[in-house]
VOBA-1610 file (N, C-alpha, C; in pm, whole numbers, padded with zeros to 5 digits, always signed):
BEGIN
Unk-02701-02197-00885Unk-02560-02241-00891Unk-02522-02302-00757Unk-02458-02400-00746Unk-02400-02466-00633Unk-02299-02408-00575Unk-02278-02452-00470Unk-02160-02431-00385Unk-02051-02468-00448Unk-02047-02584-00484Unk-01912-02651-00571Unk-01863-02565-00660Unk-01967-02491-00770Unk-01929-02432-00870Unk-01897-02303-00870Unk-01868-02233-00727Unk-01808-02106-00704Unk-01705-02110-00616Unk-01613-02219-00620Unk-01503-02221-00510Unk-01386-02173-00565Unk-01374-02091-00746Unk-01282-02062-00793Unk-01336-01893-00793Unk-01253-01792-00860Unk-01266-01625-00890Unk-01347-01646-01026Unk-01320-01679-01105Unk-01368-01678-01234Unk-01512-01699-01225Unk-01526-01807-01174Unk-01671-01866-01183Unk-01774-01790-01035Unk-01650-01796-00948Unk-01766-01714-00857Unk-01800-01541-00838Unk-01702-01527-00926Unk-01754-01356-00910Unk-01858-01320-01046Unk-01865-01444-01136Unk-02034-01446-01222Unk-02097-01523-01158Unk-02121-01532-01006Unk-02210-01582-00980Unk-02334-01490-00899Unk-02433-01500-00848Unk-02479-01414-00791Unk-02423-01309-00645Unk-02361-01403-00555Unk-02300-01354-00486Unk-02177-01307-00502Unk-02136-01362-00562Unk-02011-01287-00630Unk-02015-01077-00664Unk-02108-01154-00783Unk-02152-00983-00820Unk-02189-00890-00703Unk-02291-00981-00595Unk-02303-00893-00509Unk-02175-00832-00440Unk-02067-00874-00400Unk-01982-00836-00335Unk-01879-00758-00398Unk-01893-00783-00524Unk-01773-00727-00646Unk-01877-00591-00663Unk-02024-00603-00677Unk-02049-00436-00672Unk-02069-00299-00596Unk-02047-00393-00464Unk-02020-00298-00367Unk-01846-00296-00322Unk-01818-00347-00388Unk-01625-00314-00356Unk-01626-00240-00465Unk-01695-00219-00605Unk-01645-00152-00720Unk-01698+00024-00672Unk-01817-00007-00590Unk-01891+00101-00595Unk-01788+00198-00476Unk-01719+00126-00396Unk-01640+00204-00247Unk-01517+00238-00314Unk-01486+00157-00440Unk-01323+00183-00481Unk-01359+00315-00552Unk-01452+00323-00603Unk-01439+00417-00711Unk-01456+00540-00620Unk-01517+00550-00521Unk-01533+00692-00450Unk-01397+00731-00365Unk-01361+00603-00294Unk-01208+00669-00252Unk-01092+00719-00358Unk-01075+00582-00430Unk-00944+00663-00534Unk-01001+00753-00600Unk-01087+00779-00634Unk-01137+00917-00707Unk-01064+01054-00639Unk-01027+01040-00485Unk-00959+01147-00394Unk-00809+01139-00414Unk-00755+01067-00472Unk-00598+00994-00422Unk-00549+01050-00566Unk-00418+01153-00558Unk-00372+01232-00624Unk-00199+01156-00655Unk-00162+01221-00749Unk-00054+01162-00818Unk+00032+01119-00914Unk+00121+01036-00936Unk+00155+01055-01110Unk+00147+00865-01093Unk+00122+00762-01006Unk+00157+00609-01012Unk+00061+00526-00967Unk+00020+00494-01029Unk-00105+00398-00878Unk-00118+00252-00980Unk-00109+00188-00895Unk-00104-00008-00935Unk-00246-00059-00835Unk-00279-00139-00943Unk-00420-00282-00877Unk-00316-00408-00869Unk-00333-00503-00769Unk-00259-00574-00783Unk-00360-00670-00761Unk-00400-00755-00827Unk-00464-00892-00894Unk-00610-00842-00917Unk-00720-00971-00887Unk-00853-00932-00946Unk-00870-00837-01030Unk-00838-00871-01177Unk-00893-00792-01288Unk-01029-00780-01320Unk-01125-00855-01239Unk-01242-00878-01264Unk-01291-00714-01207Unk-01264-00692-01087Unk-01292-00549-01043Unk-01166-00443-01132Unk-01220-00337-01120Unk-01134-00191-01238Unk-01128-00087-01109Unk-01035-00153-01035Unk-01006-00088-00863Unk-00985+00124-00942Unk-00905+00126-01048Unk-00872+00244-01075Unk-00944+00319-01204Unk-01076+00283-01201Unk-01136+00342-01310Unk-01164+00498-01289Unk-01201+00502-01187Unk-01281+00675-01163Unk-01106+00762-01050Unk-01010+00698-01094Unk-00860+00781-01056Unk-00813+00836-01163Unk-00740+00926-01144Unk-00703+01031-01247Unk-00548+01041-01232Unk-00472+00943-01195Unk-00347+00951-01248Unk-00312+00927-01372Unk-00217+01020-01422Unk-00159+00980-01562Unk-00094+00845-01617Unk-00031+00766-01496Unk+00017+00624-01474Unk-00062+00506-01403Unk-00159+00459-01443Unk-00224+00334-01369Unk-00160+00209-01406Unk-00128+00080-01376Unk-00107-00027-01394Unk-00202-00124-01377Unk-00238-00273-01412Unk-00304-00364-01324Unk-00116-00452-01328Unk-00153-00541-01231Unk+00032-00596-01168Unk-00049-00755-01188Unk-00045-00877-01294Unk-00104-00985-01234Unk-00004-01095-01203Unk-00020-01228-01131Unk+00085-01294-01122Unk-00003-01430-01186Unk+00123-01517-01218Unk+00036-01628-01306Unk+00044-01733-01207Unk+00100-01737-01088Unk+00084-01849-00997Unk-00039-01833-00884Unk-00099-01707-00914Unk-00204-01675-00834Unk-00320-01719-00874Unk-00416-01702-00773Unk-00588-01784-00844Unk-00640-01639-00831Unk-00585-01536-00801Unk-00647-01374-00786Unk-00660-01323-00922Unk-00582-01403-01016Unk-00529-01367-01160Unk-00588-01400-01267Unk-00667-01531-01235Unk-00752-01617-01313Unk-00889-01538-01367Unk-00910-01530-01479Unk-00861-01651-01595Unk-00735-01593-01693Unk-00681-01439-01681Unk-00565-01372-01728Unk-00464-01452-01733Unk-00382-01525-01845Unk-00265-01543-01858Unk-00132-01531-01920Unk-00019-01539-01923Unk+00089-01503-02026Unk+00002-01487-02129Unk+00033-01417-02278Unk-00029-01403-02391Unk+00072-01488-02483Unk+00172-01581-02459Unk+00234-01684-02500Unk+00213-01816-02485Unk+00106-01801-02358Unk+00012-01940-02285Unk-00067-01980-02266Unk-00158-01867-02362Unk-00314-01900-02297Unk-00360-01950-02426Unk-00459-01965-02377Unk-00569-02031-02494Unk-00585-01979-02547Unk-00667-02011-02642Unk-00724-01847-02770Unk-00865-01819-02738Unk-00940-01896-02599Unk-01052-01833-02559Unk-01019-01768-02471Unk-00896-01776-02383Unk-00832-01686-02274Unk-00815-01544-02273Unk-00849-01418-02241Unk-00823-01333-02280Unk-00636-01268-02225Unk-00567-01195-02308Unk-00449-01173-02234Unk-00437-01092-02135Unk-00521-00945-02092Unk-00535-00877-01993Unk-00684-00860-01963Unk-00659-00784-01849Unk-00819-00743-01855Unk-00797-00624-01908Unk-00979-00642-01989Unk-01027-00491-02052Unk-01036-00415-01997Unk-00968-00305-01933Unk-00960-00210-01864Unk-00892-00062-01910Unk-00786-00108-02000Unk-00749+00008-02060Unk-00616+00036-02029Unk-00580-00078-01906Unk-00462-00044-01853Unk-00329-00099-01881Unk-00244-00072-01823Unk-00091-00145-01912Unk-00093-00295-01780Unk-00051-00355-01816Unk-00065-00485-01751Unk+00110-00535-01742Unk+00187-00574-01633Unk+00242-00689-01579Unk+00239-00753-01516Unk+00317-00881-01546Unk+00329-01033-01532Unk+00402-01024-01439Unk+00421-01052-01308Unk+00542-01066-01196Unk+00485-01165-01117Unk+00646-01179-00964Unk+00558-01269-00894Unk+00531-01130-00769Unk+00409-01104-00772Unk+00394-01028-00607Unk+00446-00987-00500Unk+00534-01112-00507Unk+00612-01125-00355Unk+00739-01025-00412Unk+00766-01008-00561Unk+00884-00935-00607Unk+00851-00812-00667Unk+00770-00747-00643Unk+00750-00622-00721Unk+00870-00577-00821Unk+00841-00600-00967Unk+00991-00529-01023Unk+00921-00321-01051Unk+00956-00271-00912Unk+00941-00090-00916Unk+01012-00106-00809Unk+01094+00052-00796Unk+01164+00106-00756Unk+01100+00104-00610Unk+01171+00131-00539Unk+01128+00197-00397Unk+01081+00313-00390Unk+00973+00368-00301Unk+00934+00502-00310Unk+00917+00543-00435Unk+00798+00479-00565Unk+00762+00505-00655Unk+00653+00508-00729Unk+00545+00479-00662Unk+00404+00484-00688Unk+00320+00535-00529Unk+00183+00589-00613Unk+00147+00655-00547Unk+00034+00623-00458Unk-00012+00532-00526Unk-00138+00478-00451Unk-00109+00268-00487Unk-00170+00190-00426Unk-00182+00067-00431Unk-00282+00015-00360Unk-00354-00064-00501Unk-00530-00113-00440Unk-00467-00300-00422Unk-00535-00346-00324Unk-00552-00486-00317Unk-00634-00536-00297Unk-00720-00583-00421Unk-00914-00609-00410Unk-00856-00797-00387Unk-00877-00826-00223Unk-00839-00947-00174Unk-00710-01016-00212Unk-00618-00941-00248Unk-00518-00975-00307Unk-00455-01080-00150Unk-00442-01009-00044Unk-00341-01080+00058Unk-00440-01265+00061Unk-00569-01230+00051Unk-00608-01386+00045Unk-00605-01501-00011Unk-00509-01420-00156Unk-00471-01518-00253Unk-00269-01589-00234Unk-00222-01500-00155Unk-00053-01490-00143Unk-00022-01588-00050Unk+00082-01657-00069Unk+00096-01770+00025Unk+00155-01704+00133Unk+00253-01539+00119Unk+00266-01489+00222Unk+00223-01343+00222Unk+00128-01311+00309Unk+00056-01170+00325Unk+00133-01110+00413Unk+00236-01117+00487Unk+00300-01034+00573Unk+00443-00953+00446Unk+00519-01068+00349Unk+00543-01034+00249Unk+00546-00946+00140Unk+00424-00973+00113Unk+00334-00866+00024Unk+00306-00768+00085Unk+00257-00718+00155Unk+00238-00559+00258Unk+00350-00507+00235Unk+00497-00598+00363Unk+00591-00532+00283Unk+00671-00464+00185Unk+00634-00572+00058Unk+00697-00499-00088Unk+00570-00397-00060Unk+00469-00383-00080Unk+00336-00262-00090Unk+00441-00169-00020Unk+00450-00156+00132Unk+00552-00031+00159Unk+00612+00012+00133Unk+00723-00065+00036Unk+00877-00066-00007Unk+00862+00025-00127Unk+00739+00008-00160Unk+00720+00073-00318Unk+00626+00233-00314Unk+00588+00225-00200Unk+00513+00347-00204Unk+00573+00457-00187Unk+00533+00570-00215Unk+00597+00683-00171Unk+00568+00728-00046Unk+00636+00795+00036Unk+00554+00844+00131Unk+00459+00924+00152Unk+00362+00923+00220Unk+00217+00973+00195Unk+00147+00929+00132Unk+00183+00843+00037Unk+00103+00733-00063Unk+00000+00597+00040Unk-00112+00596-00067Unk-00188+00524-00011Unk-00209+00419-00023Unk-00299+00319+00090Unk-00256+00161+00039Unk-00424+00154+00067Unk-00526+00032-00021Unk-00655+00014-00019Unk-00647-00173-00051Unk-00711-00185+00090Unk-00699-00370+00069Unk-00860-00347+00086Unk-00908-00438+00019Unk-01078-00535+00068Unk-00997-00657+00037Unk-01112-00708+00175Unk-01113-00826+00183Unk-01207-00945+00255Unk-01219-01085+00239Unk-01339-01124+00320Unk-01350-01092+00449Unk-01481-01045+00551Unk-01450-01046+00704Unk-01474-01189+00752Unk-01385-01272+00841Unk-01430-01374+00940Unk-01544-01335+01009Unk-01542-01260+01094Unk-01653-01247+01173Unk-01758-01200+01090Unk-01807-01266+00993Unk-01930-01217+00955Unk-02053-01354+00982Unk-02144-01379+00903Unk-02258-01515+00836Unk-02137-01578+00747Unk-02041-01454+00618Unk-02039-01536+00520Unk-01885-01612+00568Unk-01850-01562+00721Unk-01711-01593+00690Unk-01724-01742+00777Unk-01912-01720+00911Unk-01897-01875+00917Unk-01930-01972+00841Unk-02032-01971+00757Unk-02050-02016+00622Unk-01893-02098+00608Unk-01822-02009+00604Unk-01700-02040+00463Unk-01599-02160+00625Unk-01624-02087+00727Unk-01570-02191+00811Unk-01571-02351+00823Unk-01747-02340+00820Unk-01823-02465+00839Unk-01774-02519+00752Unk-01787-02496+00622Unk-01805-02504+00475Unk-01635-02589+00437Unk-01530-02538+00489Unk-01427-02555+00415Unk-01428-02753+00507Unk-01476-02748+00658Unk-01480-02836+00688Unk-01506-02948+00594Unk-01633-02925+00589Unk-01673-03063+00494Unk-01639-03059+00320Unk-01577-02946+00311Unk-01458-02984+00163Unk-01515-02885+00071Unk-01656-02772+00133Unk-01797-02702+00045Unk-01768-02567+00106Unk-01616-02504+00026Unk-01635-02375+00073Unk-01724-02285-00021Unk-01761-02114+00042Unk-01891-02077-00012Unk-01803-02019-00057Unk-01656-01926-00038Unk-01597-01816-00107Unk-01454-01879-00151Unk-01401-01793-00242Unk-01287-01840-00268Unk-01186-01782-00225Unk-01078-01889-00197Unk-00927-01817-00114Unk-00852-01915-00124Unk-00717-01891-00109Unk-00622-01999-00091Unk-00614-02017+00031Unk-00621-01892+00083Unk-00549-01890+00281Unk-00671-01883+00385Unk-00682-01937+00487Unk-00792-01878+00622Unk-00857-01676+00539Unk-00916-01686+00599Unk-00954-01528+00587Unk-00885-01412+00663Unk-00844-01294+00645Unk-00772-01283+00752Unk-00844-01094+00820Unk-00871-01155+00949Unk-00925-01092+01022Unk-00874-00955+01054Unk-01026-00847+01016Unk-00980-00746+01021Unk-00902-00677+01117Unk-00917-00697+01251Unk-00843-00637+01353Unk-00685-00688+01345Unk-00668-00815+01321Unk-00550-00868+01244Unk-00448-00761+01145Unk-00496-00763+01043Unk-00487-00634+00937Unk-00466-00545+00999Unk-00539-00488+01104Unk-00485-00329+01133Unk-00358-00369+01229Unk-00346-00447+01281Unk-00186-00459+01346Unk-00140-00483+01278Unk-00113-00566+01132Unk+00002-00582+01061Unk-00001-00464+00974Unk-00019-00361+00970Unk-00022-00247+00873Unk+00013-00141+00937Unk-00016-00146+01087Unk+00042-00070+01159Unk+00186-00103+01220Unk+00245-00177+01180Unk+00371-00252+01235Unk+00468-00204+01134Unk+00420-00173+00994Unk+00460-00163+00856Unk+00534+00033+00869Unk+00415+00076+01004Unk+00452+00215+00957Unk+00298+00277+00896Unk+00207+00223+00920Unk+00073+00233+00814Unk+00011+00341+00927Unk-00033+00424+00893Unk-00168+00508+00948Unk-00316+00474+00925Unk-00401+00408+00973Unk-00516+00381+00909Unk-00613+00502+00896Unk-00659+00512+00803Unk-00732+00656+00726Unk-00882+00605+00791Unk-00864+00515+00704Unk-01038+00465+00719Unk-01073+00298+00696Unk-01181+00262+00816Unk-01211+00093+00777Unk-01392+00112+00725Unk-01356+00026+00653Unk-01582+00025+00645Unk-01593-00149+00616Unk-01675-00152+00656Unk-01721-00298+00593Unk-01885-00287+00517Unk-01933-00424+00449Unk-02016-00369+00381Unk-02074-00521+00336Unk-02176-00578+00278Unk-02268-00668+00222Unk-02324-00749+00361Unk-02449-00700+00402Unk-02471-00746+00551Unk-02599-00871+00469Unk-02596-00906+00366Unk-02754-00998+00365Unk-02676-01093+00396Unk-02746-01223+00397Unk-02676-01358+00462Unk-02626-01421+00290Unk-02540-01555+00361Unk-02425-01585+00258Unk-02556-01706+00164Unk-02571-01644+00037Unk-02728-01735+00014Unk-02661-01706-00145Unk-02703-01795-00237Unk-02645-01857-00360Unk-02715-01801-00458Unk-02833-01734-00486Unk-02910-01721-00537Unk-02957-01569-00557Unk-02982-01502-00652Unk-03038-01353-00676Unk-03172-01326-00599Unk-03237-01454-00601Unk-03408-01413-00543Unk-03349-01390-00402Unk-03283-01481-00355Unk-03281-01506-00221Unk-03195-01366-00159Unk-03076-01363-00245Unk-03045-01239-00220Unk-03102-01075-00208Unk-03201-01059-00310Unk-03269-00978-00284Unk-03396-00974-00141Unk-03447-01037-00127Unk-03546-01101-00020Unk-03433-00984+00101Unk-03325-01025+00093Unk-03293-00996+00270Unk-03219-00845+00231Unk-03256-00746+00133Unk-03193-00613+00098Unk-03242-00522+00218Unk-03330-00507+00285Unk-03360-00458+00367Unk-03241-00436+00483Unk-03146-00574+00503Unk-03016-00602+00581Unk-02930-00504+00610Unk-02916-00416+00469Unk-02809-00334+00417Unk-02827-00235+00499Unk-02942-00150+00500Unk-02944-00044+00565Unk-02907-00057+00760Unk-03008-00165+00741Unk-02993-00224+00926Unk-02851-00237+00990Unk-02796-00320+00853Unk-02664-00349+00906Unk-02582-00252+00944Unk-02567-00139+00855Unk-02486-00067+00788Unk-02483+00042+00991Unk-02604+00036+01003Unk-02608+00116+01131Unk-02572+00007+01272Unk-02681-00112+01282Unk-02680-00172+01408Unk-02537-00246+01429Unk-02495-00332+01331Unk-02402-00472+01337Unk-02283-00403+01236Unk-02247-00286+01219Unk-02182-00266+01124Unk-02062-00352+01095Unk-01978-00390+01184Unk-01870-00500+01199Unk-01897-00606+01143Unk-02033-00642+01107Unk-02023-00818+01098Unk-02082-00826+00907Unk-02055-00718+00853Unk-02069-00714+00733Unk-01994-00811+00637Unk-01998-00885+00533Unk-01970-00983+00487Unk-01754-00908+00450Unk-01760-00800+00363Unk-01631-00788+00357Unk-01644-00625+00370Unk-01531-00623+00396Unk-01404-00492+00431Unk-01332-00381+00340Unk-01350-00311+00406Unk-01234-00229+00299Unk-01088-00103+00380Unk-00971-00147+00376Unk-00907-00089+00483Unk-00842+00098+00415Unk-00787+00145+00427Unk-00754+00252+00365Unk-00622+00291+00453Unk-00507+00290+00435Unk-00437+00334+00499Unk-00299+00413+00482Unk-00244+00477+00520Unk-00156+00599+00463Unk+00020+00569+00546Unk+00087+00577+00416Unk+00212+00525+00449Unk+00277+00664+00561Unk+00344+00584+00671Unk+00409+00759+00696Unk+00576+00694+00740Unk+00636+00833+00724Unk+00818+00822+00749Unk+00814+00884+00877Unk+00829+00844+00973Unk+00874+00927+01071Unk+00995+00968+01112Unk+00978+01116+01184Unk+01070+01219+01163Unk+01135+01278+01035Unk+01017+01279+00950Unk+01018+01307+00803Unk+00952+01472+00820Unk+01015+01585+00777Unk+00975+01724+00725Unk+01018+01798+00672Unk+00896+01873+00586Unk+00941+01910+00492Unk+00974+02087+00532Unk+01039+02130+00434Unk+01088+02227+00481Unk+01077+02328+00337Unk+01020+02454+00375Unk+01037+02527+00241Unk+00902+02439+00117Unk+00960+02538-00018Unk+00848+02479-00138Unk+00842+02369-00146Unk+00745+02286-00187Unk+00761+02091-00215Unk+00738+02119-00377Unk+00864+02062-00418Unk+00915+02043-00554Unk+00851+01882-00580Unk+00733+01902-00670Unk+00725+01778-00726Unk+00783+01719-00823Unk+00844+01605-00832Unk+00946+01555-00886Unk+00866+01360-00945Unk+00887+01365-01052Unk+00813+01246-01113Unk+00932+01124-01093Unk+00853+01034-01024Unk+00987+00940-00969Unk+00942+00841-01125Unk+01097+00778-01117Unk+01124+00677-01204Unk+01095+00514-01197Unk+00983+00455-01308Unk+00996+00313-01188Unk+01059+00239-01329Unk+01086+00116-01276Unk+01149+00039-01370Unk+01005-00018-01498Unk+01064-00085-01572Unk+01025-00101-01724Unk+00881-00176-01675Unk+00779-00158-01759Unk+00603-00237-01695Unk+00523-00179-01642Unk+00545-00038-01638Unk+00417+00082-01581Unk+00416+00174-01697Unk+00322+00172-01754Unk+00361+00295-01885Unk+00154+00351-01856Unk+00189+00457-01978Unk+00005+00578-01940Unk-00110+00450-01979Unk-00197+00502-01845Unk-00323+00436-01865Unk-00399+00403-02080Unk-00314+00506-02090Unk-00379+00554-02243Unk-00294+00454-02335Unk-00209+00425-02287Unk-00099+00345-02417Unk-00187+00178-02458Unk-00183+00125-02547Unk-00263+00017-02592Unk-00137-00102-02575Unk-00008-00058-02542Unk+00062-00155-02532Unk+00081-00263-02412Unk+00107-00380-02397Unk+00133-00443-02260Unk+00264-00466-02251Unk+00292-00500-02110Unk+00419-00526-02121Unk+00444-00662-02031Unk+00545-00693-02037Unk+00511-00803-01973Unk+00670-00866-01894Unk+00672-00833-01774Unk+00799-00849-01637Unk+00787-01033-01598Unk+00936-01057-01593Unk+00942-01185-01539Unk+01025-01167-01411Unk+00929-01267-01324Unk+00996-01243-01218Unk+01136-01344-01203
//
């Protein structure tokens, strides 16, 4: 497969590298939220990854937006094609919003995954925000995303130059040390960073396998310069305590989050 033909989500996360990177973000999501306790937790874009499969809240969402390329190929179920599918198969209740507007309450979910979501938003300082606005406190926030400083992020440098990017994004990439100051500005505690896919940025399954040996090397010598990221970080209130029993209390969010189990969708305009 060419370069050309993976500069979109759809097409490049069936591509070889794609998968590679989508199965080691599926494989890190599933071991953290598996820990992350609660009654609310939202994915916000890439349906291609199932950020909340191995979580055990009674309320999961996926959140998609239709002006996003994070969203693709998911669209309205009033707009799509009839080869289009309307959500992803996941099991989960699905809304339609724009990102930048979360329609939930403040202080109402419990966890929030963003599998590269800020790389698709025309504004990522924005989006974090509403992410805060909506969490509860103590609630957790989980971004991956591409690293710059990696092979694949000069790849994608060189690459966008001459018009042949290798990954897909709307925006620059945005650099992890970056991220931890804007999350810490938010009020964010960072829990935990890892990064992860150290073979070089190569198009192909053979080729990809050839350099597996990388993984382990990387994982110890160059750990930083791993292709992408994964941040983990914990909302806090300060001068917030508690005092006496903690009465758990099931917060209310507005209409478009209903049980992982319900077969219905719903669908929010922003």
């Amino acid at each position: 497969m060419s370069d050309r033909q993976i500069i979109d989500w759809p097409a490049w996360t069936d591509s070889p590298p794609g998968r590679y990177v989508l199965g080691w973000e599926q494989a890190q999501l599933d071991r953290v939220v598996s820990d992350v306790f609660g009654f609310h937790a939202l994915q916000l874009g890439l349906p291609q990854l199932d950020a909340l499969r191995e979580n055990r809240m009674p309320y999961r969402g996926l959140v998609l937006d239709p002006a996003s390329g994070a969203s693709a190929p998911y669209q309205y179920p009033w707009a799509r094609e009839a080869h289009a599918p309307e959500h992803a198969p996941a099991g989960r209740s699905t809304t339609w919003c724009d990102l930048l507007d979360l329609p939930f309450e403040s202080q109402s979910v419990d966890l929030i995954v963003m599998p590269h979501t800020l790389e698709f938003t025309s504004d990522p300082h924005r989006l974090l925000r509403e992410a805060e606005r909506v969490l509860m406190p103590e609630g957790q926030l989980v971004i991956t995303g591409f690293n710059s400083l990696s092979l694949w992020g000069m790849r994608q440098s060189f690459g966008k130059m001459a018009n042949r990017p290798f990954v897909p994004a709307a925006r620059d990439q945005i650099a992890f040390i970056r991220l931890k100051d804007w999350i810490k500005l938010l009020g964010f505690d960072l829990e935990r960073g890892r990064f992860g896919c150290y073979r070089p940025p190569l198009a192909s399954d053979q080729w990809l396998a050839r350099y597996g040996f990388m993984e382990a090397a990387g994982d110890r010598w160059w750990p930083i310069f791993g292709a992408v990221y994964m941040v983990t970080a914990v909302k806090r209130v300060r001068g917030m305590r508690l005092v006496g029993p903690i009465r758990m209390k099931k917060p209310v969010l507005a209409p478009g989050l209903t049980p992982a189990a319900s077969p219905t969708t719903h669908h929010e305009h922003s």
